[in-house]
C-alpha positions in Angstrom: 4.2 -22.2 -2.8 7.5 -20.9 -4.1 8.4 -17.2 -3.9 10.4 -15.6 -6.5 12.6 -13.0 -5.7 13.3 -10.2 -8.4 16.0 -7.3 -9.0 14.4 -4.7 -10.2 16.3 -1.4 -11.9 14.6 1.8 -12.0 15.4 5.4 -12.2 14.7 7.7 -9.1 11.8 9.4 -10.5 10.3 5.8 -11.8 10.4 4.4 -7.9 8.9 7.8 -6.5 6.1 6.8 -9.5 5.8 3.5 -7.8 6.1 4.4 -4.2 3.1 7.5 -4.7 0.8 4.7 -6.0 1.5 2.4 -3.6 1.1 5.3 -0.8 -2.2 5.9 -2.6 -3.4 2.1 -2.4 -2.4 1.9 1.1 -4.4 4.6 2.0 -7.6 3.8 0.5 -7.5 0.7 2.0 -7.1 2.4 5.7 -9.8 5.1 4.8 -11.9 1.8 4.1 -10.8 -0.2 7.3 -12.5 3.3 9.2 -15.7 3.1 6.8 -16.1 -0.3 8.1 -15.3 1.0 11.7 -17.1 3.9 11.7 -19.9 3.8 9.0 -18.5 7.5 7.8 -17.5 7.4 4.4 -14.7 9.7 3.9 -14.5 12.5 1.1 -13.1 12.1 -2.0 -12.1 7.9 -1.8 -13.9 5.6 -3.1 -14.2 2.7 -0.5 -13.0 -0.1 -1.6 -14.7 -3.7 -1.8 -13.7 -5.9 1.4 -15.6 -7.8 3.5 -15.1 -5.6 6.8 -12.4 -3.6 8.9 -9.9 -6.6 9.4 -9.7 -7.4 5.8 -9.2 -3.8 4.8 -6.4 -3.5 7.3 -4.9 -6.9 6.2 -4.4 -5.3 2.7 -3.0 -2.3 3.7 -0.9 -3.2 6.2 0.8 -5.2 2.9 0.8 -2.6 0.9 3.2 -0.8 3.9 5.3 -3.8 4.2 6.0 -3.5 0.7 6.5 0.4 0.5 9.1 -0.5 3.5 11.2 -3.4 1.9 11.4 -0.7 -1.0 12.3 2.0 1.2 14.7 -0.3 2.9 16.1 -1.3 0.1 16.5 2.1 -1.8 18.8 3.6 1.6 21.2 0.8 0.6 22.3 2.0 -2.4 25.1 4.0 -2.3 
């Protein structure tokens, strides 16, 4: 499979927009990685639909590495 690399220009307050719902996504994915841990369900998340703990924490330990290579990449601007 090819990857396709993009450049991407956005104002400040349009990446904080971006990195807040991608925050958000990571969380509920972790919150649902300890639902499958734990059987608790946690207040106000809805618990997303994964097959058990490992999956969960597959897809939100991706939605991190992409908050980082945009975090990364935003302290390189000058």
């Amino acid at each position: 499979m090819v990857s396709t690399t993009y450049l991407i220009r956005l104002e400040e307050n349009d990446l904080g927009q971006i990195l807040d719902g991608l925050h958000a996504r990571a969380e509920a994915w972790e919150k649902t990685a300890d639902y499958h841990r734990t059987g608790v369900s946690p207040c106000n998340y809805v618990i997303e639909e994964s097959n058990d703990a490992n999956e969960a924490e597959r897809i939100a330990a991706h939605y991190r590495a992409i908050i980082g290579k945009i975090e990364e990449q935003r302290q390189a601007q000058p």
